[in-house]
BADO-93465 format. One record per residue: residue number from 1; y, x negated, z negated of N, C-alpha, C in turn. Coordinates in steps of 0.001 Angstrom, whole numbers. Each point is the difference from the previous one (the first is absolute). Layout:
// residues N
  num       ny       nx       nz      cay      cax      caz       cy       cx       cz
  NUM        Y        X        Z        Y        X        Z        Y        X        Z
...
***
This chain:
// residues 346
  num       ny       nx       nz      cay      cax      caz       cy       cx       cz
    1   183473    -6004    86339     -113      719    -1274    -1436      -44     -532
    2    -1059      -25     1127    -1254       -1     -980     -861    -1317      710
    3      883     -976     -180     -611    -1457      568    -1034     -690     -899
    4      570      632    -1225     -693     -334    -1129    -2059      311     -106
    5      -67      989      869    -1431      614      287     -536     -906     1165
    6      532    -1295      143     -704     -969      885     -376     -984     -704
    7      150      -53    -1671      -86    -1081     -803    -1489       81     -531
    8     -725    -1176     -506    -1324     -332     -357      215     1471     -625
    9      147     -275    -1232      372     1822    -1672     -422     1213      821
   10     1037      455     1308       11     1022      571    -1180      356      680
   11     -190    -1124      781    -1156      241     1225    -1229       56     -511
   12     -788    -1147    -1712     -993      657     -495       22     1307     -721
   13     1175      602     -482      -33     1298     -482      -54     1088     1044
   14      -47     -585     1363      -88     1426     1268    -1397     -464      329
   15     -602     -755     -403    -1663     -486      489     -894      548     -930
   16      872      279    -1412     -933      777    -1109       75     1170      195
   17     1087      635      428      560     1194       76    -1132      674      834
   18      131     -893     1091     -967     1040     1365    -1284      156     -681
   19    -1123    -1866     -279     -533      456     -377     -755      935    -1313
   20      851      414     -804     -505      657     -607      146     1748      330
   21      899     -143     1021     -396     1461      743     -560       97     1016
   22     -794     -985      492    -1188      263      693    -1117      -22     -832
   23     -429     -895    -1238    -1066      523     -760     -158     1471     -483
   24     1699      592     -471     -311      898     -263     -123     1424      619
   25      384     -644     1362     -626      895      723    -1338      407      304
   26     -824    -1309      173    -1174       13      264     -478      743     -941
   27      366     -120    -1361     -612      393     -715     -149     2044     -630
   28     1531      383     1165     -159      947      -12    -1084      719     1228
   29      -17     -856     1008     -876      455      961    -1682      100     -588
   30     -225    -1007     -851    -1275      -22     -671     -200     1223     -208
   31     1064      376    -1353       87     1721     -327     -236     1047      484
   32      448      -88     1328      426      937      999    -1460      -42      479
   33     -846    -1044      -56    -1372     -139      506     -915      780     -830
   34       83     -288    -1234    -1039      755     -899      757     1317     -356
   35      948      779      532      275     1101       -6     -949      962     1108
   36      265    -1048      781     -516      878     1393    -1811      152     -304
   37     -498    -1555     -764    -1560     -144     -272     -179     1340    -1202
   38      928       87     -668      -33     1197     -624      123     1438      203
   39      939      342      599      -86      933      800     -870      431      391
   40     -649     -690      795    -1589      145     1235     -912      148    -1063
   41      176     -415    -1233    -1154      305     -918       12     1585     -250
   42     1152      385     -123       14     1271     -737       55      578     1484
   43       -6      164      854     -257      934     1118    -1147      120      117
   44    -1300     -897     -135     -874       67      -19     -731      548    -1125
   45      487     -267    -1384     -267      940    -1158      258     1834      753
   46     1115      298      198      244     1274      132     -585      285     1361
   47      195     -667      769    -1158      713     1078    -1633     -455      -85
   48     -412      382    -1372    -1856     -558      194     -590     1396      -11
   49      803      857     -579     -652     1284      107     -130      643     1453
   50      654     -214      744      241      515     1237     -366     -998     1261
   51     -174    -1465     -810     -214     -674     1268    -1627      -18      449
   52      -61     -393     1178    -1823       15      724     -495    -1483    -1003
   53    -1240      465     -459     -599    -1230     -777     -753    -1253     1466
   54      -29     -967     -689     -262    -1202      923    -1190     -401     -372
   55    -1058     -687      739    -1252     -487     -501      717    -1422     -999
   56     -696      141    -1135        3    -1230     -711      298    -1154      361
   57    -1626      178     1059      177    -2031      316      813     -316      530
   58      980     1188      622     1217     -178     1119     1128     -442     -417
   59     -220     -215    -1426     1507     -449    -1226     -772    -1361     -553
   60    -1042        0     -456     -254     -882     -730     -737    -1167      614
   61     -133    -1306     -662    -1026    -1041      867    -1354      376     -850
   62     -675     -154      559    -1801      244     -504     -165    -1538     -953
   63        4     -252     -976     -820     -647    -1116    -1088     -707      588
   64     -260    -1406      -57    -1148     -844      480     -802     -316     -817
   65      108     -171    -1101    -1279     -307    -1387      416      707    -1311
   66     -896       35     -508      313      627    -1243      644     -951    -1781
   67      235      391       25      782     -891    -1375     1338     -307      279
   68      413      409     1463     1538        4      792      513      633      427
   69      938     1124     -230      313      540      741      836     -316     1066
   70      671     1420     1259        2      106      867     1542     -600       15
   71      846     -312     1411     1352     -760     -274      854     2009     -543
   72     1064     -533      -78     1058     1556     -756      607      307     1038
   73     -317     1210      465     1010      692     1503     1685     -340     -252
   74      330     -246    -1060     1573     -432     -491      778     1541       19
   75     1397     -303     -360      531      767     -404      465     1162     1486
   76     -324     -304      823      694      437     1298    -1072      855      576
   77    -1165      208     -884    -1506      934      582      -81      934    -2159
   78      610     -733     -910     -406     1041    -1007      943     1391      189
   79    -1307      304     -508      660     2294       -3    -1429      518     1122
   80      -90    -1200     1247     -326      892     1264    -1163      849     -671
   81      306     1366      973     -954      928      -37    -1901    -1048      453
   82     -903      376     -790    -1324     -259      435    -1119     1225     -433
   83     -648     -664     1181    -1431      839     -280    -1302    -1037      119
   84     -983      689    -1164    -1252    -1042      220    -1201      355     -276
   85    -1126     -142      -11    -1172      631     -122     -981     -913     -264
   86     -899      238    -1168    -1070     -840     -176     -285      723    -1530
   87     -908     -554     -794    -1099       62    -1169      918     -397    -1385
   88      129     1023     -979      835     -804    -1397     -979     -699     -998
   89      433    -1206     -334    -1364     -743    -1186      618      629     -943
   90      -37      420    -1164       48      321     -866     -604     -915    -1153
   91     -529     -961      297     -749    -1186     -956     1187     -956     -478
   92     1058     -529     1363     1120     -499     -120     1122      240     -159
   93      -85     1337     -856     1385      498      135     1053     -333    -1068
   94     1237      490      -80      503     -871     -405     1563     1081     -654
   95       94     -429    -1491     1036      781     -549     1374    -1019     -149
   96     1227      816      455     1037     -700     -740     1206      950    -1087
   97     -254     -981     -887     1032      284    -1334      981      422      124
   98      707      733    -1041     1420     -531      -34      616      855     1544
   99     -490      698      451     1101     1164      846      767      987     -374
  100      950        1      395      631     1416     -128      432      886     1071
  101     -573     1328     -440      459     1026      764      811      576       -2
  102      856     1088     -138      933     1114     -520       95      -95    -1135
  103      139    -1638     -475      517       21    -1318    -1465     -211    -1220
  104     -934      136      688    -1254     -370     -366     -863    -1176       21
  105     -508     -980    -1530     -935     -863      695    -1278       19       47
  106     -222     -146     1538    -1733       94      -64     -829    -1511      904
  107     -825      560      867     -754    -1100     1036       91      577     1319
  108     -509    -1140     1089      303       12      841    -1454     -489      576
  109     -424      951     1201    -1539     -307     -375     -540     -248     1393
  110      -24    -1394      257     -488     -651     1024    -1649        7      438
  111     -194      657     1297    -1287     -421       40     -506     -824     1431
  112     -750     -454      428     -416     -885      916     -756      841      929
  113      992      289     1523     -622      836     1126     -646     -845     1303
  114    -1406     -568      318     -439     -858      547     -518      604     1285
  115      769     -739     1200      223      365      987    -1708       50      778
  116      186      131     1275    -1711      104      391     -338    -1396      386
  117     1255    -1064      247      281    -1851      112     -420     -564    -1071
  118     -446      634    -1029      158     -969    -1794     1296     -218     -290
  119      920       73      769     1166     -383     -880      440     1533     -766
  120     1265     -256     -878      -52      870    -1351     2032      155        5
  121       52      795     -212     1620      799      -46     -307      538    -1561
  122      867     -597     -681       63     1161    -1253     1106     1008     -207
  123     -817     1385     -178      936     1143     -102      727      302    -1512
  124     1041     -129     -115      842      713    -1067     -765     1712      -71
  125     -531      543     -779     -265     1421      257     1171      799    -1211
  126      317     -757     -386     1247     1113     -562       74     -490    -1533
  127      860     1083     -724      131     -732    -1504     -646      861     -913
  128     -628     -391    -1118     -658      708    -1292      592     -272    -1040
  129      140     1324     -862      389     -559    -1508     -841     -698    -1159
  130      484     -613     -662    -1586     -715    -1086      -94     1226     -633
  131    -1712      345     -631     -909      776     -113      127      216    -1650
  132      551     -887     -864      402     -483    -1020     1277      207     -853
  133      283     -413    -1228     1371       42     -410      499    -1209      408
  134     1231     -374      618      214    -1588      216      -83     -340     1557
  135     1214     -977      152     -169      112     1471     -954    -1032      993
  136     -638     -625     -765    -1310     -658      308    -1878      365     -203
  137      477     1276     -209     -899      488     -328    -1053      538     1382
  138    -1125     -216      -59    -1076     -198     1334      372     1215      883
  139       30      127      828      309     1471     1137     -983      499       38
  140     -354     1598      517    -1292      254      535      452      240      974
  141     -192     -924     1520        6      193     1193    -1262      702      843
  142      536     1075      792    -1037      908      636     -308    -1121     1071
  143    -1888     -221      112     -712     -889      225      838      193     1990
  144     -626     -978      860      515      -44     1312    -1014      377      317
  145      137      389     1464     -754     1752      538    -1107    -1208      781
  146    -1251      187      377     -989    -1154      283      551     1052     1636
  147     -801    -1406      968     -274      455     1791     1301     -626       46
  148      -47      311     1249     1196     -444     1164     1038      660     -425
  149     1309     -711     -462     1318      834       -2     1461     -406      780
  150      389      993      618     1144     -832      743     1449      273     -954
  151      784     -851      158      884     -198     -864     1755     -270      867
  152      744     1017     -700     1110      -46      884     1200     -576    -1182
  153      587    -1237       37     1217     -268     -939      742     -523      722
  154      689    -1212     -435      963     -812     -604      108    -1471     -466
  155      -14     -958      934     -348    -1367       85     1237       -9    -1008
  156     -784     -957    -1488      936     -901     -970     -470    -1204     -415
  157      932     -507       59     -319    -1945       62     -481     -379    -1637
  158     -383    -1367      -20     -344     -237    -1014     1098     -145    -1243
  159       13      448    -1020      845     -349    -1155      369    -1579     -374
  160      759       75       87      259    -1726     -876     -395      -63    -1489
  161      544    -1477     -346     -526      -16    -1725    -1100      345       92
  162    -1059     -957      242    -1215      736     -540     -354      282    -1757
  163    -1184      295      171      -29      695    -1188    -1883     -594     -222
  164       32      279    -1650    -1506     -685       58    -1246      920     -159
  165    -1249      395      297    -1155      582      696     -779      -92    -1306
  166     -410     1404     -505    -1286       16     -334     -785     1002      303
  167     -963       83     -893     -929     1301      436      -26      474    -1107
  168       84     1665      364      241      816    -1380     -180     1375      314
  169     -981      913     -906     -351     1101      397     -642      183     1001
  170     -690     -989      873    -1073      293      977     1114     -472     1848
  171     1074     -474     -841      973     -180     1409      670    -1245     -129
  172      805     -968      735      685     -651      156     1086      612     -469
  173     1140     -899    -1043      937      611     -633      983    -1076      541
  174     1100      132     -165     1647     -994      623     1090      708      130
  175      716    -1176     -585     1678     1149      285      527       92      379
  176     -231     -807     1242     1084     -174     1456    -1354     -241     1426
  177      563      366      845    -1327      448     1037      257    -1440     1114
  178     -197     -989     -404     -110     -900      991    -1157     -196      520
  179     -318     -107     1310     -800      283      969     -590    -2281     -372
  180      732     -337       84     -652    -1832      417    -1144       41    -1586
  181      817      593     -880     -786      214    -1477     -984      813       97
  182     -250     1387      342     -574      670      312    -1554     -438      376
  183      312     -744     1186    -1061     -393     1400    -1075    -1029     -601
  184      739     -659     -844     -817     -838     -852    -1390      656     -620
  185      397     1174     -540    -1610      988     -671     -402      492     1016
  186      330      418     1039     -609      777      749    -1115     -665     1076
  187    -1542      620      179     -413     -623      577      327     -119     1525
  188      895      480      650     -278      567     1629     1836     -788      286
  189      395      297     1184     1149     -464      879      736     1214      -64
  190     1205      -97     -481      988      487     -684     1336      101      363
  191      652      899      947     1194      -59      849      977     -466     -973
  192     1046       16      340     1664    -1062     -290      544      944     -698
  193     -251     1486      111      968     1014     -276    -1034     1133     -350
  194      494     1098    -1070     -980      981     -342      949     1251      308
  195     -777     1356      119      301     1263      458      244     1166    -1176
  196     1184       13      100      428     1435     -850     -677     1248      596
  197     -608      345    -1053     -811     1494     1069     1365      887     -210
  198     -160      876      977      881     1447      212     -712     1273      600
  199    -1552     -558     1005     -682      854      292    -1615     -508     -489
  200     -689      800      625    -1513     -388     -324     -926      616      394
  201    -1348      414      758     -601      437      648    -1662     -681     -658
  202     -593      933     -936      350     1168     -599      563     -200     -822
  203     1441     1136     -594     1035      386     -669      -66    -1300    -1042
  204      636     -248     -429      510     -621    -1602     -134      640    -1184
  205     -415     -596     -847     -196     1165    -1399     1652       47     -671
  206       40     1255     -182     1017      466     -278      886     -340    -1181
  207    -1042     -623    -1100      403    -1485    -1262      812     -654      281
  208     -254     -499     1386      942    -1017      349     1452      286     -270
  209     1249     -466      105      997       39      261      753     -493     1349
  210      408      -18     1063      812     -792      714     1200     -983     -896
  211     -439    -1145      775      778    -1391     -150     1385      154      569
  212     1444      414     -671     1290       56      655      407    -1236      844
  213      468      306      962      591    -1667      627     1273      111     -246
  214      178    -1031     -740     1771     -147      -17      600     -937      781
  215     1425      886      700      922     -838     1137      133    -1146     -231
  216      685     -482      740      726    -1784     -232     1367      710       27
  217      595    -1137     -841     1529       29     -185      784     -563      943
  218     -341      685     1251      878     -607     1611     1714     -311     -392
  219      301     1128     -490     1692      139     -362      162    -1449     -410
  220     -247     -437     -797     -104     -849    -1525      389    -1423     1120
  221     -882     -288      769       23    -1104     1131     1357      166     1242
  222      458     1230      220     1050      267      311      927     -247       21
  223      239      374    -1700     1207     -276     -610       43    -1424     -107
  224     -917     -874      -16      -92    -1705     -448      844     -281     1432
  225    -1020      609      990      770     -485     1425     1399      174     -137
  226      435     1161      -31     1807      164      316      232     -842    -1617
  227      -58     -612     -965      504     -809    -1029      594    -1195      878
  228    -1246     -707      295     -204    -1091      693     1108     -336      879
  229      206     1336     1286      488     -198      714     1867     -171     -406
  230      119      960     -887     1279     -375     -853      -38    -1131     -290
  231     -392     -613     -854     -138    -1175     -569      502     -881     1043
  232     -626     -525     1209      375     -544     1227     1301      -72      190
  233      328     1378      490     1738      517      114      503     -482     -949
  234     -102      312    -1502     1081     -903     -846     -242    -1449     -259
  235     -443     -809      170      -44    -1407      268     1103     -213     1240
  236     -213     1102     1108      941     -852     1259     1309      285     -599
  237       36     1399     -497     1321      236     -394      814     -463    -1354
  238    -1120     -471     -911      804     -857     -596      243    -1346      176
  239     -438     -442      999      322    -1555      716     1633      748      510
  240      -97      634      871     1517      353      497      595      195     -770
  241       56      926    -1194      818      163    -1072      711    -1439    -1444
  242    -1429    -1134      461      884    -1153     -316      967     -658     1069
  243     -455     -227      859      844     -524     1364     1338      274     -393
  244       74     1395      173     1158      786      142      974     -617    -1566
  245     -692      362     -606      616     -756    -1559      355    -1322      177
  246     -708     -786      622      164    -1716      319     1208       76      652
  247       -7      495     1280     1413       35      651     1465      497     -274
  248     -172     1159    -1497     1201      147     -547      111     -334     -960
  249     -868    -1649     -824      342     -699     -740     -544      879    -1208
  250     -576     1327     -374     -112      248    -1097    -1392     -662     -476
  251     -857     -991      293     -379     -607     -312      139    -1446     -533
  252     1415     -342      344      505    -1093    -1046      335       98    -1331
  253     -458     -669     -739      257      -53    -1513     1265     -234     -228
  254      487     1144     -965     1670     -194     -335      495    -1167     -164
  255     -636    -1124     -367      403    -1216    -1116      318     -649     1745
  256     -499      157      973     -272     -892      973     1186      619      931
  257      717     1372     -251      735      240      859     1478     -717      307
  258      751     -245      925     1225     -679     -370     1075     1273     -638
  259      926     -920     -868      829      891     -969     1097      136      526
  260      390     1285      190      851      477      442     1409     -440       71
  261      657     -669     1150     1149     -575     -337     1265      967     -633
  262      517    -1234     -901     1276      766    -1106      832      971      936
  263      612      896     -428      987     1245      533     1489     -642      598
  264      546     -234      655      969     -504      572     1492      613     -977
  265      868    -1209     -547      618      148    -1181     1296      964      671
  266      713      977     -777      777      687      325     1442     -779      656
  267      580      228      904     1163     -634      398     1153       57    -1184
  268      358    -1340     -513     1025      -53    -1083     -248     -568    -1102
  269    -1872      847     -409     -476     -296    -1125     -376    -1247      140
  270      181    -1249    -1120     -853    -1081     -285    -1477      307     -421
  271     -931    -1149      138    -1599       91     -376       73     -300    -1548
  272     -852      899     -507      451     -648    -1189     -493     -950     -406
  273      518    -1120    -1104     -959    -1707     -275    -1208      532    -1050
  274       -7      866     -803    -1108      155     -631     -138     1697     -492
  275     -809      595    -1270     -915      819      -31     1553      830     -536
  276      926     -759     -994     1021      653     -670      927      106      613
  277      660     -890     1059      875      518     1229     -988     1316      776
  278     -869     -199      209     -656     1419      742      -48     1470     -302
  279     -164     -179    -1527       89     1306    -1022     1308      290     -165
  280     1340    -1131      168     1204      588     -228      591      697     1472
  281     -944     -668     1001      791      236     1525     -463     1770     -333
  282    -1621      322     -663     -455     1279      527      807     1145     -803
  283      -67     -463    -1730     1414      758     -322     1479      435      552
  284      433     -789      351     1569      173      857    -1166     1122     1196
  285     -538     -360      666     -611      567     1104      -27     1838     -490
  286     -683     -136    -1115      218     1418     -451      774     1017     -640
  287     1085     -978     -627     1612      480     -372     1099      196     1370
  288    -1248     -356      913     1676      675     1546     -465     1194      389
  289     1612      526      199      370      840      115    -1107     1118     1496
  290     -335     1220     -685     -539      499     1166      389      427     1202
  291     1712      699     -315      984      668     1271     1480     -506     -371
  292     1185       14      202     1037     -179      144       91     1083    -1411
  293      125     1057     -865      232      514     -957     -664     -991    -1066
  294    -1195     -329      206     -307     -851    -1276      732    -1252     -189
  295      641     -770     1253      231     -737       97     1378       -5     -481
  296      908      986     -234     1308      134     -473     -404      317    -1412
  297     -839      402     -581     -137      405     -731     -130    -1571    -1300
  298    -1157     -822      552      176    -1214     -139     1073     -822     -308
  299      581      -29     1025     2005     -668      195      309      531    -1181
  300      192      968      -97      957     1115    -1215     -622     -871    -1429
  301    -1194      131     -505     -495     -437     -796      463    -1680      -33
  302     -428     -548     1002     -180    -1338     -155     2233      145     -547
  303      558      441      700     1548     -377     -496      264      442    -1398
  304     -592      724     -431      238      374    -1472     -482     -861     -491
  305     -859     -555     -193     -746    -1247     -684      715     -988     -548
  306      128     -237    -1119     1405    -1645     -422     -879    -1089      984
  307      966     -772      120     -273    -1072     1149     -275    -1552    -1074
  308      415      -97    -1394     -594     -613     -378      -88      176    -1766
  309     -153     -784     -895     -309      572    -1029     1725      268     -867
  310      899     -681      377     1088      167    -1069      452     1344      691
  311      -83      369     1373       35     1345      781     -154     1184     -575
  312    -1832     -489     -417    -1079      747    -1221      777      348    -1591
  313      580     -867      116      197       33    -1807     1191     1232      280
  314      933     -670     1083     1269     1025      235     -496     1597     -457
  315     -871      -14     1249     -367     1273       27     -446     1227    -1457
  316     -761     -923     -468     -885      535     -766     1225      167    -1925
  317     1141    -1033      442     1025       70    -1427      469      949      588
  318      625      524      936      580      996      892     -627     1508     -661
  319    -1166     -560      560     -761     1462     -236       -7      643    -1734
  320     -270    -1202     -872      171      168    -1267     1449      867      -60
  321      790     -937      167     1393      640     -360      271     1049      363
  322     -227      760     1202     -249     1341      858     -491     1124    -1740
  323    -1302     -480     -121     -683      344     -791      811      408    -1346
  324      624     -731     -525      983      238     -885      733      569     -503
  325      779       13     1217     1252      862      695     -110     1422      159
  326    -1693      122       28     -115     1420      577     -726      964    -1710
  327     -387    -1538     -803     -382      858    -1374     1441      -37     -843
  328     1003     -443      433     1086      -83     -642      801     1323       17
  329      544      328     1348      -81     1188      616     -589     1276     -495
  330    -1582      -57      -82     -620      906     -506      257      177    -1555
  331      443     -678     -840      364      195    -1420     1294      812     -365
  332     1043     -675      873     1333      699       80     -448     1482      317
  333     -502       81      993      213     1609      289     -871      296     -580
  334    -1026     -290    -1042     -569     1008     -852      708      490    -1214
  335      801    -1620     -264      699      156    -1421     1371     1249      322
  336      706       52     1444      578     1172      528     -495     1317     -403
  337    -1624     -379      195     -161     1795     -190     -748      207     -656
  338       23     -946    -1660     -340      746    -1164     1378      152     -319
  339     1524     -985      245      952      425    -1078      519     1309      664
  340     -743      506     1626      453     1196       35     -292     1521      -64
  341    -1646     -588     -254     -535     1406     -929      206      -67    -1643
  342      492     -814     -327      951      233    -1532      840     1041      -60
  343     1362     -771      872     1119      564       37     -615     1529      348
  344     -472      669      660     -478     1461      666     -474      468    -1499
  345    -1056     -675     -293     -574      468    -1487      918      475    -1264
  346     1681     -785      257     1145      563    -1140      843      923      606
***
């Protein structure tokens, strides 16, 4: 019955079948990968408040020359809690455009914290509104506190899309914070990744705003996974669901099916020779009788019937004369009984 699934047709449609539910499997496992890389992001978002901070260099690679920065801890070290300590330049510091806060746009106000090595971490210190009407309008950022400051945040990687650099208002201006762009102005060695402040020693000026971190959309990668994995399943199962069709022929084209042999002719009845013997066989067919009452009933009729036309004529002069006879009749006895409401009347 399904010999047919050993044929060239069959056997490459079970070779596509599989593989395309093993790609798409894989491809749900991918999913299932950056769910989990996601996930771990946001555990680490929600536990930074509570988690023990880590020395810096213990996340990041140290920067070898300047005009380059440092390699990017990648996605599997951003969020981690850090701590770091050293001197803020304030000569190199550095505004970005175009933020929004709670619905607010302001800047984002980078400054350069240089370790006691020469190399240089730049701190996010929080967000300002422009000083101005307009949302490009210059900030007044509260200056960075001079001496030694230790600094407790939030390792965030470099932005993509860069963005293009000038100087404006006494600062480096840009609208996207890429670190490879960045490193270029700066004179000193310049880590891979910069620090969201959350703490600060001494305090933070209170201008500032905190920088919100927003989750990753773990679910979102989830749901791709279990798609995927459906997807898989109905490929196998609609390979079976043709099979199954192949083997009870409902995949042959009507035109191709064989035609049903003719109905086996009634015992007695002749075949008929053409379309008008056929139409007369189906008439008679529907003038017989349904039970033994119709069928006398028939007889009865059919014997009254003249049997041929001078039969016909009989009948029908017959009937006239009947006819006659009976208005002839009807005259006499009327003419009876006016001459005998006369006679009563004298």
């Amino acid at each position: 019955m399904y010999r047919f699934l050993l044929t060239p047709r069959w056997l490459a449609a079970a070779v596509l079948a599989v593989v395309a539910s093993v790609i798409m499997v894989m491809l749900g496992n991918w999913q299932l990968r950056r769910y989990h890389e996601r996930h771990d992001i946001n555990v680490r978002i929600d536990a930074a408040d509570s988690a023990q901070a880590v020395p810096l260099t213990s996340v990041l690679a140290a920067p070898t020359a300047p005009g380059t920065p440092g390699a990017s801890p990648g996605k599997a070290l951003a969020w981690t809690k850090v701590t770091v300590t050293g001197r803020y330049d304030p000569a190199h510091e550095i505004q970005a455009r175009g933020r929004t806060v709670n619905g607010e746009v302001g800047f984002e106000i980078l400054t350069p914290l240089v370790l006691a090595d020469g190399t240089t971490v730049l701190v996010d210190r929080g967000w300002v509104p422009p000083a101005g009407a307009g949302a490009l309008a210059a900030p007044q950022a509260p200056a960075a506190p001079s001496g030694e400051v230790t600094v407790v945040g939030q390792v965030h990687l470099s932005e993509s899309r860069p963005a293009p650099i000038e100087r404006r208002d006494g600062r480096w201006d840009t609208r996207r914070i890429s670190l490879p762009k960045l490193a270029h102005e700066l004179p000193f060695p310049v880590y891979g990744a910069y620090v969201l402040l959350t703490e600060q020693t001494p305090a933070n000026d209170a201008a500032f705003s905190r920088i919100p971190i927003d989750h990753e959309d773990a679910w979102q990668n989830g749901g791709y996974a279990v798609q995927w994995w459906l997807f898989a399943v109905m490929a196998l199962v609609l390979f079976g669901y043709q099979a199954r069709r192949e083997a009870r022929g409902d995949n042959t084209p009507s035109d191709d099916r064989p035609a049903p042999e003719p109905a086996a002719a009634s015992p007695g009845r002749p075949e008929p020779r053409d379309r008008v013997e056929e139409a007369d066989q189906q008439r008679a067919a529907a003038t017989r009788p349904r039970d033994r009452v119709e069928e006398a009933d028939q007889r009865q009729a059919a014997a009254s019937r003249p049997r041929d036309r001078v039969e016909e004529a009989d009948q029908r002069a017959a009937a006239r004369a009947a006819k006659k006879a009976a208005k002839s009749v009807d005259r006499v006895e009327e003419a009876d009984r006016r001459l005998a409401a006369q006679n009563g009347a004298d």
